[in-house]
Backbone as JSON Lines, residues from 0, in Angstrom:
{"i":0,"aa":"X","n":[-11.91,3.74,0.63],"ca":[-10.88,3.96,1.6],"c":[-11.55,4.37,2.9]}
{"i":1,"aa":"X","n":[-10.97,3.65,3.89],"ca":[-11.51,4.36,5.32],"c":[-10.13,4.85,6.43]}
{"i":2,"aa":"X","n":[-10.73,5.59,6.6],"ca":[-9.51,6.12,7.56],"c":[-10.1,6.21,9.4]}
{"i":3,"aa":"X","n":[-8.61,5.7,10.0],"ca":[-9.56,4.81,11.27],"c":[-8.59,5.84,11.93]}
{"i":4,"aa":"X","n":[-9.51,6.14,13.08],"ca":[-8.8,7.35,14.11],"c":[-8.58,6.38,15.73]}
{"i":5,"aa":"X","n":[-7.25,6.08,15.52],"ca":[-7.24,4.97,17.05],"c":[-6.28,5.53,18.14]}
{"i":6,"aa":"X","n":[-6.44,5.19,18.95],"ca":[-5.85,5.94,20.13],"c":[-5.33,3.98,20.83]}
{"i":7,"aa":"X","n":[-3.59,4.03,21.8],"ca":[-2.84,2.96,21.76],"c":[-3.83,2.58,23.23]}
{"i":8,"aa":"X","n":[-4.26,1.58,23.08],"ca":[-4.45,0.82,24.37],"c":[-3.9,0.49,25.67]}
{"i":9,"aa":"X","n":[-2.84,0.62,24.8],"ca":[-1.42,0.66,26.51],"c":[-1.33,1.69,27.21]}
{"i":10,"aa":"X","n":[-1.59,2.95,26.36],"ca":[-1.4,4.4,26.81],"c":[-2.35,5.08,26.51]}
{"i":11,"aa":"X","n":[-3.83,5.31,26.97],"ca":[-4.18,5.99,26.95],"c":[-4.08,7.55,26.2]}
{"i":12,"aa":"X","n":[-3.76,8.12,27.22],"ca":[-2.98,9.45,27.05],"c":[-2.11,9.83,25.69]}
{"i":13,"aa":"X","n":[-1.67,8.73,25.08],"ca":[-0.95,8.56,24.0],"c":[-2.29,9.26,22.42]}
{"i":14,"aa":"X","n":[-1.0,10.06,21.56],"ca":[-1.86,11.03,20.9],"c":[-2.6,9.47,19.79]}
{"i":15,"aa":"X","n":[-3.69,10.35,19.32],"ca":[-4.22,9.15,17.98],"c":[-3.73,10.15,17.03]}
{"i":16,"aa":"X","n":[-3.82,8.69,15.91],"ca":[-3.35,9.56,15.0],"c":[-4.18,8.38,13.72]}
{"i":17,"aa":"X","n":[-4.32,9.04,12.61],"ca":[-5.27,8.19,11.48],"c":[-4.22,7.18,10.7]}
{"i":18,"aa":"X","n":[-4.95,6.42,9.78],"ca":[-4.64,5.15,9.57],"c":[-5.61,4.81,8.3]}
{"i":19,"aa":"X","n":[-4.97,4.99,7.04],"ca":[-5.49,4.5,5.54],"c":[-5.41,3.09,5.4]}
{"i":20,"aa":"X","n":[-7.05,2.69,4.91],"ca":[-7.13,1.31,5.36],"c":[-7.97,1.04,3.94]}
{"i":21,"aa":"X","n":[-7.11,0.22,2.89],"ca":[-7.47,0.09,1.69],"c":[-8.02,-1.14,1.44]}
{"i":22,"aa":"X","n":[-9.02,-1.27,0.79],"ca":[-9.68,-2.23,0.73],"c":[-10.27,-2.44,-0.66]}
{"i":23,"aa":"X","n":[-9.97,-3.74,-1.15],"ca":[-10.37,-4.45,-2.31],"c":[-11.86,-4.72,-2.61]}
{"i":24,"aa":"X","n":[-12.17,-3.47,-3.17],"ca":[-14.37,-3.86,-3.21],"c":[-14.2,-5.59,-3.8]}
{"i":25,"aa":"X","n":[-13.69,-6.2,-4.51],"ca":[-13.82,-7.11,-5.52],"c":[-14.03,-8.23,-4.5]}
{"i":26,"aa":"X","n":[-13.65,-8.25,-3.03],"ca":[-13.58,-9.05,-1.7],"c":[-15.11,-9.01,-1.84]}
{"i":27,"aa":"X","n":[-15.55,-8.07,-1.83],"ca":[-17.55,-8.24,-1.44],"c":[-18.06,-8.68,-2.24]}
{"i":28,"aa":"X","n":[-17.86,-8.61,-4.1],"ca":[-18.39,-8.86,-5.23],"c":[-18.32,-10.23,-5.36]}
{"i":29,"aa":"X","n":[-16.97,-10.53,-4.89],"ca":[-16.91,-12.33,-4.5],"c":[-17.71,-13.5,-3.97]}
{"i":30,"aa":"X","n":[-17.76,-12.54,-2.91],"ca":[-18.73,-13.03,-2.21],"c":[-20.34,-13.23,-2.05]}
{"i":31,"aa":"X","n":[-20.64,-12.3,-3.48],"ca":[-21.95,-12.65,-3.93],"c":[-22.83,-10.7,-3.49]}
{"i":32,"aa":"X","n":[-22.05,-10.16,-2.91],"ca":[-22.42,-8.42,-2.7],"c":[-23.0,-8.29,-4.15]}
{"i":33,"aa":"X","n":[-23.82,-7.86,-4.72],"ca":[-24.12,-7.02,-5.37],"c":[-23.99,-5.17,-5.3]}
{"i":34,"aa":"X","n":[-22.82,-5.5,-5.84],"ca":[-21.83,-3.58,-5.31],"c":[-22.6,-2.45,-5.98]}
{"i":35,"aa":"X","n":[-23.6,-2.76,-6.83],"ca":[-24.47,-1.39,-7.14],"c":[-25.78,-0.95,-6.86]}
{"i":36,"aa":"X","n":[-25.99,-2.25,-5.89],"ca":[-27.13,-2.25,-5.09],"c":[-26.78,-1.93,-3.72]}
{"i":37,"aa":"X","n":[-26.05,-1.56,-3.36],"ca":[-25.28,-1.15,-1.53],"c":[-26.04,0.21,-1.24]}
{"i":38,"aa":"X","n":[-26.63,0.14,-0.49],"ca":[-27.27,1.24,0.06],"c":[-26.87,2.52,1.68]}
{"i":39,"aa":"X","n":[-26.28,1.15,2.09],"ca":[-26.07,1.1,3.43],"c":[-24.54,0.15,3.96]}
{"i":40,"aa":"X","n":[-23.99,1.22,4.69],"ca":[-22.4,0.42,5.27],"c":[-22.59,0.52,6.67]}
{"i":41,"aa":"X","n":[-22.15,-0.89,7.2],"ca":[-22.05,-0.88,8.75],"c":[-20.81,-0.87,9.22]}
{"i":42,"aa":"X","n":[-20.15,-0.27,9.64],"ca":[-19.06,-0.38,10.5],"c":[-18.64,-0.83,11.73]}
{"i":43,"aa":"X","n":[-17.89,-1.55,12.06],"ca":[-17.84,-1.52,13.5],"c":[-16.44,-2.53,13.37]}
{"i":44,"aa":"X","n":[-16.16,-3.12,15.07],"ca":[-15.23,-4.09,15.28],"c":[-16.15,-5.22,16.0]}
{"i":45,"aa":"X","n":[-15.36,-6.27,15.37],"ca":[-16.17,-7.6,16.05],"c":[-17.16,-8.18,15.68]}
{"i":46,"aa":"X","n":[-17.95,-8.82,16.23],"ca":[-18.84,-9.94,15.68],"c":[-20.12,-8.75,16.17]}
{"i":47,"aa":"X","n":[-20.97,-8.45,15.28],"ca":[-22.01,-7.66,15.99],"c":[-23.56,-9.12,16.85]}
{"i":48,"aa":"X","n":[-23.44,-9.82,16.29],"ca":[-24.05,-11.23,16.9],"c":[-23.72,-11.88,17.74]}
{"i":49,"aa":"X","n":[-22.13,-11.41,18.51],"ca":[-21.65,-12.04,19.45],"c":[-20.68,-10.59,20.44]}
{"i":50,"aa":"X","n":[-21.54,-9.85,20.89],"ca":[-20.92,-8.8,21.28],"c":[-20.4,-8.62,22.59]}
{"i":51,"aa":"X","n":[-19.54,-8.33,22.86],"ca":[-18.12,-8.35,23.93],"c":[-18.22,-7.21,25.02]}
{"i":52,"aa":"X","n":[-18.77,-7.15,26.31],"ca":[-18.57,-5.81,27.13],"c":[-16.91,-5.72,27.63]}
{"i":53,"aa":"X","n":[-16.28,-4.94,28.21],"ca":[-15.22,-4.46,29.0],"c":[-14.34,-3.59,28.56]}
{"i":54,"aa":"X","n":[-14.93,-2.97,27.12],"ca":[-13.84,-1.98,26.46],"c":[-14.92,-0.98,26.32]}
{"i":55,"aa":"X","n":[-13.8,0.26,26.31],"ca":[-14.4,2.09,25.98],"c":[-13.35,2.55,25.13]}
{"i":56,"aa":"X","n":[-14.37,3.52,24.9],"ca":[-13.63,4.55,23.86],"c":[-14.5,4.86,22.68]}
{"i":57,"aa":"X","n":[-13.7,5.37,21.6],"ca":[-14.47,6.51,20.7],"c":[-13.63,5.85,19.17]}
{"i":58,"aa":"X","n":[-14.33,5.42,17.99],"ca":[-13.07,5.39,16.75],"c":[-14.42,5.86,15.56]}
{"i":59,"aa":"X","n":[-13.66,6.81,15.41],"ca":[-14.04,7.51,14.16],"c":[-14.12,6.58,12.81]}
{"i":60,"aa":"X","n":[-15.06,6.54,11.78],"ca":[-14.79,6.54,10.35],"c":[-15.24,7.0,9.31]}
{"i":61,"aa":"X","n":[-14.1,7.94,8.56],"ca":[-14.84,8.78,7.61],"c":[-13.76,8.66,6.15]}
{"i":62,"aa":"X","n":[-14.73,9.55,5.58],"ca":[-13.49,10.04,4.26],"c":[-13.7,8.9,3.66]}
{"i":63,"aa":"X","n":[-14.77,7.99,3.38],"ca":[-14.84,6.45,2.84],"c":[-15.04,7.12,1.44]}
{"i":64,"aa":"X","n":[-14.22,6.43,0.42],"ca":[-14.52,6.91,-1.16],"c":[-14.42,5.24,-1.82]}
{"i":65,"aa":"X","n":[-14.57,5.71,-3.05],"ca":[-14.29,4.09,-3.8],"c":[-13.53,4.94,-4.95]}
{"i":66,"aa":"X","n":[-12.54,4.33,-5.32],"ca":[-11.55,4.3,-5.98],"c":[-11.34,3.96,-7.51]}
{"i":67,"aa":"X","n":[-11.52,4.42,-8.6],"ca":[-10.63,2.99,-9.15],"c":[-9.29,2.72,-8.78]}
{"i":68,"aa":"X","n":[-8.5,1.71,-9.72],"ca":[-7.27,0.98,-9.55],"c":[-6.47,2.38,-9.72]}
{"i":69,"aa":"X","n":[-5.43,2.29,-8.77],"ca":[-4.37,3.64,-8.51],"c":[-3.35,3.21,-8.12]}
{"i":70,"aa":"X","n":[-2.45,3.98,-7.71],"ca":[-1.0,3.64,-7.37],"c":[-1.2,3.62,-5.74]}
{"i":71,"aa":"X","n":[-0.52,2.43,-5.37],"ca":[-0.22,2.22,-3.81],"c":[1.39,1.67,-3.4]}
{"i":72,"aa":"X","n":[2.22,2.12,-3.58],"ca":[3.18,1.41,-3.14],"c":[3.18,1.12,-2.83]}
{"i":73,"aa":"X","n":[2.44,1.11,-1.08],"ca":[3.35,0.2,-0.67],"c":[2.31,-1.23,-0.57]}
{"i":74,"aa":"X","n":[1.56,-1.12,-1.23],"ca":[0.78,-2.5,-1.29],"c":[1.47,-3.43,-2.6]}
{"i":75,"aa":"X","n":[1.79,-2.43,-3.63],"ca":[2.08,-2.75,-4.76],"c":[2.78,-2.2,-5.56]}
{"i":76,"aa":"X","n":[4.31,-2.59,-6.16],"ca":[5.37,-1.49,-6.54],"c":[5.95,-2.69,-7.67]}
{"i":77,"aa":"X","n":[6.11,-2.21,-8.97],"ca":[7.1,-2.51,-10.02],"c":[8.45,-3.25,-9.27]}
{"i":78,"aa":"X","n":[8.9,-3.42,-9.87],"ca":[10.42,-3.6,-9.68],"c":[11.55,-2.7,-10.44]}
{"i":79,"aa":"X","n":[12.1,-2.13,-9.78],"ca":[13.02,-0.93,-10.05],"c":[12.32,0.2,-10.36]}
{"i":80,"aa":"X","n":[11.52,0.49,-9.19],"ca":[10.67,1.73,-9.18],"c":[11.04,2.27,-7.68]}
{"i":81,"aa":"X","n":[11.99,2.97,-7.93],"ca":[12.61,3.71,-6.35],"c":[12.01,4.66,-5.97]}
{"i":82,"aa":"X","n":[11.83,5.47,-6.7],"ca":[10.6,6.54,-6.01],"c":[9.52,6.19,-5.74]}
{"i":83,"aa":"X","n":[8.86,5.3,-5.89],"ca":[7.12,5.08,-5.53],"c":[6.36,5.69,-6.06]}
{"i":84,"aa":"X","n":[6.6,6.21,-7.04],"ca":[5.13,6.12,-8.24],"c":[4.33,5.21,-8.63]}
{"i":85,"aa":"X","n":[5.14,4.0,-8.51],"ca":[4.46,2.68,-9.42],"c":[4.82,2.81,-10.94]}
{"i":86,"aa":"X","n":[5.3,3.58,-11.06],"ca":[6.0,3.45,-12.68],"c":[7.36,3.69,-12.53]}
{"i":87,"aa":"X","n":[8.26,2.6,-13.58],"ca":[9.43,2.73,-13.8],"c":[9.85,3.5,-14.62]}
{"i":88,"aa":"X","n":[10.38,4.64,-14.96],"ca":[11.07,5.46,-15.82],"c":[12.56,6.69,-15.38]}
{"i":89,"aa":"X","n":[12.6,7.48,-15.87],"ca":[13.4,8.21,-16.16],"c":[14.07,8.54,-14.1]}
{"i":90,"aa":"X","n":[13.11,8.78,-13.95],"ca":[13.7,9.12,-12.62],"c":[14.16,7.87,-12.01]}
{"i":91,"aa":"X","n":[13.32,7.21,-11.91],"ca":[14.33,5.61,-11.31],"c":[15.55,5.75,-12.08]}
{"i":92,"aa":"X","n":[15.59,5.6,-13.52],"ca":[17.23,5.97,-13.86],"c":[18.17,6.39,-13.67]}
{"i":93,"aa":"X","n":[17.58,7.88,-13.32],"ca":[18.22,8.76,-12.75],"c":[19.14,8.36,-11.44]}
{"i":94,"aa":"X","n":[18.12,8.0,-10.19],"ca":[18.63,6.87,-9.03],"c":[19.68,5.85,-9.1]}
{"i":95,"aa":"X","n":[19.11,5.29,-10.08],"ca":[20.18,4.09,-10.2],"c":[21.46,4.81,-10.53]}
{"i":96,"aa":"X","n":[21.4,5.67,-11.4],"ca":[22.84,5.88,-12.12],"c":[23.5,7.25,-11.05]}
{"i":97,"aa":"X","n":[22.64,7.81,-10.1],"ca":[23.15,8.23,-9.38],"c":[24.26,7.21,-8.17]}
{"i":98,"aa":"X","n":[23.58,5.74,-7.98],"ca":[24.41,4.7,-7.27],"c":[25.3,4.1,-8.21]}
{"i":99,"aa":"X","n":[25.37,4.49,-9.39],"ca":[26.47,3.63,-10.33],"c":[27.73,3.13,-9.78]}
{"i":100,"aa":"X","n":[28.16,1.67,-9.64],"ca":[29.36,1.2,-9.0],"c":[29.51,1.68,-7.36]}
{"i":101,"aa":"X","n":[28.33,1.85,-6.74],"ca":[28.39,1.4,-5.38],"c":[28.53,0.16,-5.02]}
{"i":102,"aa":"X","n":[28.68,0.09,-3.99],"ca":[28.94,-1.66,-3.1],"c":[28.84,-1.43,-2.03]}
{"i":103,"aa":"X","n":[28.15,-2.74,-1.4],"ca":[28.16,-2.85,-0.07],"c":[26.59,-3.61,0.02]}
{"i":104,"aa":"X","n":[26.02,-3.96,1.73],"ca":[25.13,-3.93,1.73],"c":[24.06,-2.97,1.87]}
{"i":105,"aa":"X","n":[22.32,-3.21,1.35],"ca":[21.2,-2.55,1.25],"c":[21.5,-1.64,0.54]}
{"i":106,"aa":"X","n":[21.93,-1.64,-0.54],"ca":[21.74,-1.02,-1.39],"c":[20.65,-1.52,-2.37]}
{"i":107,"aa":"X","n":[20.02,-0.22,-2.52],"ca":[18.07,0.32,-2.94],"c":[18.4,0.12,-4.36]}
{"i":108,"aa":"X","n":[19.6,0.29,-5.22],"ca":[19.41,0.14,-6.96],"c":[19.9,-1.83,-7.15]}
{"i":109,"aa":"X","n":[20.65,-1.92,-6.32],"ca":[20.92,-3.43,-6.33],"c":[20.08,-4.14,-6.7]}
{"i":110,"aa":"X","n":[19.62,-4.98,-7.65],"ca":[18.36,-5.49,-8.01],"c":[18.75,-6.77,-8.48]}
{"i":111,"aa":"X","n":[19.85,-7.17,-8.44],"ca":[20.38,-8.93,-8.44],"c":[20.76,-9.44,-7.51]}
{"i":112,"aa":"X","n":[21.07,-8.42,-6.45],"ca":[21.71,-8.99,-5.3],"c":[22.88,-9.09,-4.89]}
{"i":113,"aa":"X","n":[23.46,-8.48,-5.73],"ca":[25.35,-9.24,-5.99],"c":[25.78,-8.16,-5.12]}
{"i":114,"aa":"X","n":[25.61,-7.43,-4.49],"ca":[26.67,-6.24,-3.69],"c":[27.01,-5.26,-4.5]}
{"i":115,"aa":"X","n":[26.75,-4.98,-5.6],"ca":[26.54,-3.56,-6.33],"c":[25.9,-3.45,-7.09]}
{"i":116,"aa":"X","n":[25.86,-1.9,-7.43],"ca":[24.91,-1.51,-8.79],"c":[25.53,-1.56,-10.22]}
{"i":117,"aa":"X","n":[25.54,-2.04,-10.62],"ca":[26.28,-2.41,-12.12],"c":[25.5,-2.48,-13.5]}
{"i":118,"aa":"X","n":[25.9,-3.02,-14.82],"ca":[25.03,-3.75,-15.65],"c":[23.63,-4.39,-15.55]}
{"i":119,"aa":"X","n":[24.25,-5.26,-14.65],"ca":[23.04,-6.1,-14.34],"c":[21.85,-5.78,-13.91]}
{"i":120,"aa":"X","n":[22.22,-5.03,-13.23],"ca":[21.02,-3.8,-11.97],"c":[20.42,-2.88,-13.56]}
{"i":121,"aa":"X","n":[21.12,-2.64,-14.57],"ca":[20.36,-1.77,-15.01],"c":[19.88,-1.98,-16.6]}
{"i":122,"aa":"X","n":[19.82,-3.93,-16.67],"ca":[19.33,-4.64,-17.55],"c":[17.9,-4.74,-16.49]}
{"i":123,"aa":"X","n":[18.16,-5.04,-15.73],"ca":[16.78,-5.53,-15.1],"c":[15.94,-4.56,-15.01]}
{"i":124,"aa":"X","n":[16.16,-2.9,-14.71],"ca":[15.48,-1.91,-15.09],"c":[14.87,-1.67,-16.63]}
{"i":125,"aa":"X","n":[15.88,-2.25,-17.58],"ca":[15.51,-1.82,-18.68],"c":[14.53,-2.86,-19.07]}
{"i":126,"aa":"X","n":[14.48,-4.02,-18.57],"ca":[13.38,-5.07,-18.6],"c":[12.31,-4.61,-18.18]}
{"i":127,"aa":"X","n":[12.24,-3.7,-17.15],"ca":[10.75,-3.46,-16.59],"c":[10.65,-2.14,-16.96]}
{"i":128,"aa":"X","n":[11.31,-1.13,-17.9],"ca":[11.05,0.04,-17.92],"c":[9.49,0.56,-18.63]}
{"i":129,"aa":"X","n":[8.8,1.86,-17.88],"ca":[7.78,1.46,-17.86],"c":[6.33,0.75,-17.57]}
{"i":130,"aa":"X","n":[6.92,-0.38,-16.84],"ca":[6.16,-1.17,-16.47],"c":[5.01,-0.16,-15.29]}
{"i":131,"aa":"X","n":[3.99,-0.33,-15.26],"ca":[3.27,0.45,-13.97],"c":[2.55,-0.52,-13.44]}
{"i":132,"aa":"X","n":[2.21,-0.58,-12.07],"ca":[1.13,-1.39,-11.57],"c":[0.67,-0.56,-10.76]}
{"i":133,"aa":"X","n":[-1.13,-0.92,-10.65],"ca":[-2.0,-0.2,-9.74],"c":[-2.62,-1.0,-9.16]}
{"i":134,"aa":"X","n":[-3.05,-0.96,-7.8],"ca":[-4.04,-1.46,-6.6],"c":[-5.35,-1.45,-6.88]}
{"i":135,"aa":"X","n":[-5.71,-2.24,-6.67],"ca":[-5.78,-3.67,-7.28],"c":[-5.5,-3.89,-8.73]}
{"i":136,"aa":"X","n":[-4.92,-5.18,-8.58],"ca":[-4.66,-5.63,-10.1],"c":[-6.19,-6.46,-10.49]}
{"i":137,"aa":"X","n":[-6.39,-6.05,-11.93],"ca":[-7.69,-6.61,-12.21],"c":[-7.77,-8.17,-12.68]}
């Protein structure tokens, strides 16, 4: 994980603020990286072989870890997993049956589409109950 400290280009003056920037090692392993031989990480923006003058400034990067596979919502979420754990259970239930026989649109337990939460909405939970997914899938 790297976390990028950027400040807005339009505004200067405008506060920075950080930015979790997740990344799939399996992208480098692909590509022929040998990932337990890495000694050394370069960072930067741009082509370092084709380098660009007319910009300033300062961008931090730290806090780099390697991971295993974990929960990311919002990269990667079950279906009928309302809280964002990445696992479907008891509390998604809970949710849903807290919307029991709502209607209307955007509704979050709706999971067929039909304009309410009903049966259907909570066959399709019971289809995935349980289910977990983590970032990256292997």
């Amino acid at each position: 994980m790297t976390r990028i400290l950027r400040a807005s280009a339009l505004n200067p003056g405008q506060i920075c603020y950080w930015r979790e920037c997740n990344i799939d090692i399996r992208q480098f392993s692909n590509e022929g990286v040998k990932l337990i031989a890495v000694k050394k990480i370069i960072l930067g923006i741009g082509n370092r072989n084709a380098t660009q003058s007319g910009s300033d400034g300062t961008m931090y990067f730290d806090d780099i870890r390697v991971y295993p596979a974990r929960c990311i919502a919002t990269l990667l979420q079950p279906t009928a997993d309302f809280d964002g754990n990445c696992v479907v259970n008891f509390a998604d239930l809970k949710i849903m049956a807290g919307a029991w026989l709502d209607s209307g649109a955007l509704l979050t337990s709706d999971l067929d589409g039909n304009g309410d939460v009903d049966l259907g909405d909570f066959s399709t939970l019971a289809e995935n109950w349980l289910d977990e997914l983590l970032w990256p899938q292997p």
